[in-house]
N, C-alpha and C positions, 0 to 999 in steps of 0.2 A: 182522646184523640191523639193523633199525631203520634200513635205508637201504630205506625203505617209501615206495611212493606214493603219493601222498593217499589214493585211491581205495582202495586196498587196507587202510589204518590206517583209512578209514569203513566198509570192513566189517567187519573185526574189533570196533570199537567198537559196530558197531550189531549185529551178535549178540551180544553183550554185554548190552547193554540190554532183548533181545528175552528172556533169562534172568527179568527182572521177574517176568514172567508165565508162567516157563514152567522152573519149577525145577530138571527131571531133564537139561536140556542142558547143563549147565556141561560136562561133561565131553567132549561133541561140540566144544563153541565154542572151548573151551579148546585143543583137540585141532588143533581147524584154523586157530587163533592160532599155532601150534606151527609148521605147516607154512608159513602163509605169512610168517612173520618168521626162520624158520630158528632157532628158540629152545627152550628147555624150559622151560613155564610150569607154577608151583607155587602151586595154592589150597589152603590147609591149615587146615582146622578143630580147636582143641584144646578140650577140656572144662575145668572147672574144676578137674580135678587132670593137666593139662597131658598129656592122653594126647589123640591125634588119632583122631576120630572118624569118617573116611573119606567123610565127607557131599559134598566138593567134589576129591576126589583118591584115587585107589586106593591102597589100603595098601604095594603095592611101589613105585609112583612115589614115593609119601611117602615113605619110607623113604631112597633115596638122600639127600635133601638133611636130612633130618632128623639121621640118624645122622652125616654131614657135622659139622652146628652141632653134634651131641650132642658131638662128640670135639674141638673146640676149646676150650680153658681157658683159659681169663680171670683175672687175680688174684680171691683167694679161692675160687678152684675153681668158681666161675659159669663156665656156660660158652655162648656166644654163641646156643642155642636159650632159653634160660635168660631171657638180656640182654632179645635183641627179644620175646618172650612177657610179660615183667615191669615193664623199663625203657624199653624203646626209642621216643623219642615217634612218635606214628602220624603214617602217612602220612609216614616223613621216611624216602627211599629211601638206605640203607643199602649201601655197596657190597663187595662178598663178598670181595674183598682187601683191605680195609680191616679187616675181622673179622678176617679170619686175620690179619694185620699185627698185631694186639693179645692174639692167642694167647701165652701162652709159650714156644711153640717154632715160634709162627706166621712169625717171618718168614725161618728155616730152610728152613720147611716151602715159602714162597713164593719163596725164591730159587731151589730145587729145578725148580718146577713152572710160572715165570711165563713162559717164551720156550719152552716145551713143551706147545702143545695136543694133548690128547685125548681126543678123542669118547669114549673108554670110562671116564675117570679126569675124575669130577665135582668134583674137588680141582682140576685145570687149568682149571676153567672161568669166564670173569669173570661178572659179573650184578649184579642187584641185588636186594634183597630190603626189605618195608616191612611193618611191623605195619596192618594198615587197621582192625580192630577191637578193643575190650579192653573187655570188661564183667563184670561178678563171673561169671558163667556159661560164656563161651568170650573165646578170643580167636581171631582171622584173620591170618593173614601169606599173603603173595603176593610171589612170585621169578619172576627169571627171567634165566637163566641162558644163556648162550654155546657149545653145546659145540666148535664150530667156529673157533673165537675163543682168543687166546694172551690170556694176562691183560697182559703187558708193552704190548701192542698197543690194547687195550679201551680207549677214552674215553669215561670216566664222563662227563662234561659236553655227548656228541653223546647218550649212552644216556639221559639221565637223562631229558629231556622226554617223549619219547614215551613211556617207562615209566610216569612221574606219569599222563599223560593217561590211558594203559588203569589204570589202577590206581585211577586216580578213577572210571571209567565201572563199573569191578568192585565200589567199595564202594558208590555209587549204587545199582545193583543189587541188592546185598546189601538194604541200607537199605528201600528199596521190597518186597521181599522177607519181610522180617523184618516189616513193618506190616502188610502183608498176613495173614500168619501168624498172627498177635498178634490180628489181626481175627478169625480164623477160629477160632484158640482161644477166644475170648471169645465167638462164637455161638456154639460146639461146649456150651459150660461152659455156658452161659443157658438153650439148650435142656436142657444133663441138670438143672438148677434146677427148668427151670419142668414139667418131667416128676416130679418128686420134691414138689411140693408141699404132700403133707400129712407131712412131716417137715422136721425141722433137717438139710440138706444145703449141704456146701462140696464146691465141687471144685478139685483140683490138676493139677499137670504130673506129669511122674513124676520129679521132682526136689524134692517137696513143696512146688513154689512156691504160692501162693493165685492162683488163674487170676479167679476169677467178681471183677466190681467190686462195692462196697458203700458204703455210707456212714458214716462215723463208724468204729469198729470193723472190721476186715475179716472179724472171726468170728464168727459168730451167736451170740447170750446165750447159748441153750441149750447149744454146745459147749465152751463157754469153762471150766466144770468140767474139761474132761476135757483139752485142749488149748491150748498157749501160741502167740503167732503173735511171731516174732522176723525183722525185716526181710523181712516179705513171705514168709516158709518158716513151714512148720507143724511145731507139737515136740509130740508127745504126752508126755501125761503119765503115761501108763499103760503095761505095759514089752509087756503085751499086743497092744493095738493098735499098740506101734511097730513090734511082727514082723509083723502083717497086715501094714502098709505099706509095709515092705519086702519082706515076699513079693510082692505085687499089684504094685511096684513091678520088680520082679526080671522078674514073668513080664510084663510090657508093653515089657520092656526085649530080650525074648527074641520080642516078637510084632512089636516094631519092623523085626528084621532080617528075617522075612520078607518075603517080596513077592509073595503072593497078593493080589487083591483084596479087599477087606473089604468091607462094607457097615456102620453104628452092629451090632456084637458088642457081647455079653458076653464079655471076655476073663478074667476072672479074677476073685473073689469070696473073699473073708474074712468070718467073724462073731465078735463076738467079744458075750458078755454080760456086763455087771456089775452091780452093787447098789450107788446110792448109799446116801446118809444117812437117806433116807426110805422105808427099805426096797422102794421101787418097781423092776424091774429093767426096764432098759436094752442095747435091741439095736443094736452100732453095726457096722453092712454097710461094708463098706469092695470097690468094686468099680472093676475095671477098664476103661474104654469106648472102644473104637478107632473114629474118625471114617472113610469113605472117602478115598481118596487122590486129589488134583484135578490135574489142568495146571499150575496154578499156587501147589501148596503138596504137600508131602508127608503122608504119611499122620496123623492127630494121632491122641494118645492123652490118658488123663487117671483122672485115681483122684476116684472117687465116693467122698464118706462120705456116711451117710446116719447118722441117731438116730434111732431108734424109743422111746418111755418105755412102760409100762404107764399109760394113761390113768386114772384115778379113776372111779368113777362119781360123777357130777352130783347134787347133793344135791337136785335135784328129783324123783330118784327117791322121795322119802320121800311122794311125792303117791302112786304107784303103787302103793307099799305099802300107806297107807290105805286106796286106792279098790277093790283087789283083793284084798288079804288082812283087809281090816278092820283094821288096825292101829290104834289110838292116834296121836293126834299123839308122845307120849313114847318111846311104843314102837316108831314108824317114826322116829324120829329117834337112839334106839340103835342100831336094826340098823344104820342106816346109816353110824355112824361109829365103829363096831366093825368094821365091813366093812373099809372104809377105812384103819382105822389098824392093824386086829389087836391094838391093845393095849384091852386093857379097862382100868388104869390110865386111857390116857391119855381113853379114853371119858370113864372118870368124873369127869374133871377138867374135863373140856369144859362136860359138860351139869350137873356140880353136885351129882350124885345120889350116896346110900348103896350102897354094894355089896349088901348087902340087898336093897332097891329093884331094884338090875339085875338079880338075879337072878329076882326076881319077873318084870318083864318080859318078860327073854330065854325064860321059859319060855311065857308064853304067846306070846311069838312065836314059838316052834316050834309050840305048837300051832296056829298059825293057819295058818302059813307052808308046815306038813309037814316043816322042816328037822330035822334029827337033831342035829347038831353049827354049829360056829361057821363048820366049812369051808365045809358043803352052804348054809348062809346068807351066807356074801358069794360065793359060786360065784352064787345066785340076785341078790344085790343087783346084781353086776356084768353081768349078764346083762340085769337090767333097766335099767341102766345106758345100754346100747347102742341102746336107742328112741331117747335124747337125741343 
């Protein structure tokens, strides 16, 4: 390989490039990088707990060179998938006898294998391999690898340039790719916002990250009770809402692998109710929303929370009460924050008055009202509540 002709090294570079905009080809370009360099090239995506998430390479192709790095050791039992995923500075083309060479039983293993090519035995094959991406979320590495080629034979110093170049045109790519993305996520998450308007709504990725931008704070007053925001990730605080979220999260994770079309679903829906301090209860929706899948971006997902509170009624209601049931000013300004608070203590402390005194009133404001009890009267207050 890499006794390429111009012409041939600009095309491979320029499907490359053409990947930008056009995400589900990696594996064609790659494929036919393959054939015209006579090489086996390896895109590998790893999550943040270092397992490879198949997004740019099929799980059996991954696997040879992965299981490879898996079983070389390195002092302290690190072992060279370990190194370049953790250590290895990016973009610094790393050469695959050079790894083994630093094995503990690597250069055994290379004296064995080095004036011995074979196509079948990925242990004989030179290459080179380079970390291109590393961020708290994934990292990328990109190989590529000789099968036709004796490692004794391989000149790192003719392979090395043209590797760098396709390897720069790859993380460009990536880069471009990932803005885009990032774009798409950020309309996807503004639109479920500005759909969600008469609530306290954030949204995430299905990794808890906080997707929607903000200013000052990235979590709305209202939620901030109920949930901590620690480096851009949301932590509840509540042991209930954390299983919603990991359910909702579980089953987006399970709608990802499909590959039916979508159009904006409903994928998934949790409720959870609680009672804060002001006896008001609280419904926090926690829902799942899959975007369509484009040309230039895969399918996006995202977890809706929404807060819903039990609203007050409006202490303008105490007009409504006058003007309809003939209340009293004294009398429509009990009802209405005995409504309210449910405590007749806290009533009487508000407004000043003898328990005596309420009692006298409250009765005639059933008799005005027709309410029977304390319920049937804030069932009514809160009802008229709702004009406001």
């Amino acid at each position: 390989m890499f006794e390429l002709t111009t012409q041939d090294e600009f095309r491979i570079l320029e499907n490359v490039h053409d990947c930008m905009l056009q995400h589900d080809r990696w594996n064609d370009v790659l494929s036919q990088a393959e054939r015209i360099a006579n090489s086996r090239l390896y895109l590998l995506e790893f999550d943040r707990y270092d397992h490879h998430t198949g997004r740019y390479c099929g799980p059996e192709k991954a696997a040879e060179l992965i299981d490879f790095l898996s079983t070389i050791k390195t002092e302290g039992s690190k072992t060279a998938l370990s190194f370049l995923l953790h250590d290895a500075s990016l973009s610094y083309p790393y050469c695959k006898a050079n790894l083994l060479a630093f094995a503990l039983e690597g250069a055994e293993m290379l004296h064995d294998v080095s004036d011995k090519p074979d196509v079948n035995d990925l242990r004989t094959w030179p290459g080179l391999i380079c970390p291109l991406i590393r961020t708290g979320h994934r990292v990328i590495l990109f190989g590529c690898l000789f099968p036709g080629m004796a490692i004794a034979s391989a000149q790192p110093q003719k392979l090395s340039p043209p590797f760098q170049r396709l390897a720069r045109a790859i993380l460009l790519s990536l880069n471009v790719q990932d803005k885009m993305e990032n774009a798409a996520q950020l309309r996807h998450a503004l639109h479920l916002v500005m759909d969600n308007q008469d609530t306290a709504s954030i949204v995430l990725d299905r990794n808890f990250k906080l997707v929607q931008p903000a200013s000052g704070s990235l979590l709305p007053e209202r939620l901030q009770p109920l949930f901590d925001e620690h480096s851009g990730r949301l932590v509840s605080k509540d042991k209930h809402i954390e299983q919603a979220l990991i359910s909702v999260s579980e089953d987006i994770s399970q709608m990802l692998q499909e590959r039916d079309e979508l159009g904006d679903t409903l994928t998934s829906s949790r409720s959870v109710f609680i009672h804060q301090d002001n006896r008001r209860a609280s419904h926090i929706r926690i829902k799942g929303v899959a975007a369509p899948e484009s040309d230039s971006r895969p399918r996006l997902a995202h977890i809706l929370i929404e807060l819903r509170e039990q609203a007050p009624a409006p202490e303008t209601v105490t007009h409504v009460l006058s003007d309809r049931f003939g209340l009293s000013g004294k009398e429509a300004e009990l009802a209405f924050h005995l409504s309210a608070t449910g405590s007749m203590q806290e009533t009487l402390a508000h407004l000043s008055i003898k328990r005596n005194t309420a009692k006298t009133h409250l009765r005639r404001i059933y008799e005005k009202t027709g309410a029977q009890s304390q319920l049937e009267l804030a069932r009514l207050v809160h009802e008229l509540g709702r004009l406001f």
